[in-house]
N, C-alpha and C positions, 0 to 999 in steps of 0.2 A: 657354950660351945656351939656353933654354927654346923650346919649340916654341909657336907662334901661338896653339893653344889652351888650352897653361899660362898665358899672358899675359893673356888673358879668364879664365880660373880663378883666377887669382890676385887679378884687380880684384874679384870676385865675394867669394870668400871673406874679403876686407878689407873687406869691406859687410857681411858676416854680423858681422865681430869690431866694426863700426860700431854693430851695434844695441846689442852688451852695454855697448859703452864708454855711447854713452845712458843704456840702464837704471842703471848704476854712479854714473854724475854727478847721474840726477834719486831713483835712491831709495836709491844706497848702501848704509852696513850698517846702513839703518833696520830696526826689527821688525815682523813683520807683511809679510801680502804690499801689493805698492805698486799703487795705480788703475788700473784700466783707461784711458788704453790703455798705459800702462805695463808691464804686467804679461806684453802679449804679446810684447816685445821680444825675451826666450829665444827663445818659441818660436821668432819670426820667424826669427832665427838661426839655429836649426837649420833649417827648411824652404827658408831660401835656400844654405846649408851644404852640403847633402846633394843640394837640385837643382842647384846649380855643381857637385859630383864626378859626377853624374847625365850633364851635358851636358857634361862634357869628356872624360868615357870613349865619347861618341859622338865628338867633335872629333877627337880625336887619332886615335884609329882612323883617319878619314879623311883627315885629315892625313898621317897616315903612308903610307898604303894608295896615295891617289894618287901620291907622291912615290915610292915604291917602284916604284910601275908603268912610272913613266920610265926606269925601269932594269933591270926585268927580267918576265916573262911571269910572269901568274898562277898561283896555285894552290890548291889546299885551297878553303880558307873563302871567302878573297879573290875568288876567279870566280866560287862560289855566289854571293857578295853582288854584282859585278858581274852575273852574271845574275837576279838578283832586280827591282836596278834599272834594268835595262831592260825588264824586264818592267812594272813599276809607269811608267814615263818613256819606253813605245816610239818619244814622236818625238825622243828625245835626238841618238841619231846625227846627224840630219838638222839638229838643231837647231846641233852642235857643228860641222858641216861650215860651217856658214854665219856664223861666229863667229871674223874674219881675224885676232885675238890672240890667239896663241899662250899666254901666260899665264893669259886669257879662260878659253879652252876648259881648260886644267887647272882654271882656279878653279869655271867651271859644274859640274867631276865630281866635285871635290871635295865641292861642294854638296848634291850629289846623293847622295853616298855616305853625307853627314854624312844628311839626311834619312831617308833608308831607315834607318839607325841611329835617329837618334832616336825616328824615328813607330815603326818596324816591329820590333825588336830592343829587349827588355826589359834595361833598362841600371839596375838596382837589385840596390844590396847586394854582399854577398862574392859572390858567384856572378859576375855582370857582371864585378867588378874582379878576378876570377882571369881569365876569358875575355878581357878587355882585355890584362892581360899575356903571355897565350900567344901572343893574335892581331900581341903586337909582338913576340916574338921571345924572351920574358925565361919564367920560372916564379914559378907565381904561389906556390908551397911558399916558394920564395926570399921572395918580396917578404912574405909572414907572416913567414916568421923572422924578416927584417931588422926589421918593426916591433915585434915582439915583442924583441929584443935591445933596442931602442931606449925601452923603457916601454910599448909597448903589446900589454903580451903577451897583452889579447882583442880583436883587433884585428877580427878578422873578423866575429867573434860582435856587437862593442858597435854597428860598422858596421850590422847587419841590424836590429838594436833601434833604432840611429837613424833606419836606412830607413821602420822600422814606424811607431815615434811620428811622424814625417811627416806619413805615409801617413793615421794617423789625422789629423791635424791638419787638412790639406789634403783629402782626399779626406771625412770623416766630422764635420768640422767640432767635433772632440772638444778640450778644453778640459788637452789633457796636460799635465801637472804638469812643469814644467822650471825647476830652477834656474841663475838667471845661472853659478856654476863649471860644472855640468852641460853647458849649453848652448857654453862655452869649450872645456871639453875636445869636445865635439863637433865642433865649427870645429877644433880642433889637429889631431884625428885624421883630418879630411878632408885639411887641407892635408900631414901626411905622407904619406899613400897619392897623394896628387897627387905631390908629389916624388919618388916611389919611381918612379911609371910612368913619368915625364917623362922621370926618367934611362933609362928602357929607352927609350924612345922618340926619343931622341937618340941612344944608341948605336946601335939599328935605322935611322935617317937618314945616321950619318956613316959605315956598315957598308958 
């Protein structure tokens, strides 16, 4: 069973493999490249690709983070970022006291946590997804090897290349050269390193 924001990651990256199957049906293996708007469909795929792996290494973080808390007192990293957002959220307390569902007020901190993640904690690339899997319990050496036994033994490396072409894309409105396979295997290698952490992040829940 997948944790809550595998299941948003998962909807997400079957939308990224949405756009190639499009590109595939309207311009196939014609030659030449195919019209605009045609033509952005790769990329799209990769920039929604990379932002679903983006925002589920903030999720589940939180996800996990709050679930753990109902079980045992903080530490390390975990109360830093506890004290971060209440520093950024100082009427939280007050807010949670006043909030008679129980399930509620986990779900508000959960929110909260996901936030500070998102906004505040730079969640791109190999670097983020080594710190995601420490932050759950697992190593993040493990989790390269295992993709690398599996085919993708530059996992890390092609990861940061896809973050960049993005990054140009989206941020610099740059015109990156992406081929439909290209932009596929983009979308696969998201979805394995999703799978890789979900499983640590399941064992850290059932632990």
């Amino acid at each position: 069973m997948p944790t809550e924001a595998k299941v948003t990651f998962d909807v997400n990256t079957r939308r990224a493999g949405y756009f190639l199957d499009l590109h595939e049906s309207v311009h196939g293996g014609a030659q030449g490249a195919p019209r605009n708007p045609v033509r952005e469909l790769p990329r799209a795929a990769v920039v929604f690709a990379v932002g679903a792996l983006d925002s589920y290494l903030s999720d589940v973080s939180a996800e996990v983070i709050v679930a753990l808390l109902q079980r045992e007192l903080p530490e390390g990293e975990v109360r830093e970022i506890l004290k971060r957002v209440q520093a950024e959220v100082p009427t939280l307390s007050l807010e949670l006291s006043l909030v008679p569902d129980p399930d509620e007020r986990v779900g508000r901190v959960q929110e909260a946590v996901a936030d500070h993640l998102h906004n505040r904690v730079s969640n791109h690339g190999k670097k983020a997804v080594s710190r995601t899997m420490e932050r759950l319990g697992g190593s993040a050496q493990d989790l390269w090897s295992a993709l690398g036994a599996n085919g993708y033994r530059r996992a890390a490396d092609d990861l940061d290349d896809w973050t960049e072409k993005r990054h140009q894309i989206v941020h610099q409105g740059q015109s990156v050269r992406v081929h439909r396979p290209q932009a596929r295997s983009c979308v696969q290698l998201v979805e394995a390193i999703g799978e890789r952490i979900d499983t640590q992040a399941m064992q850290a829940l059932e632990g």
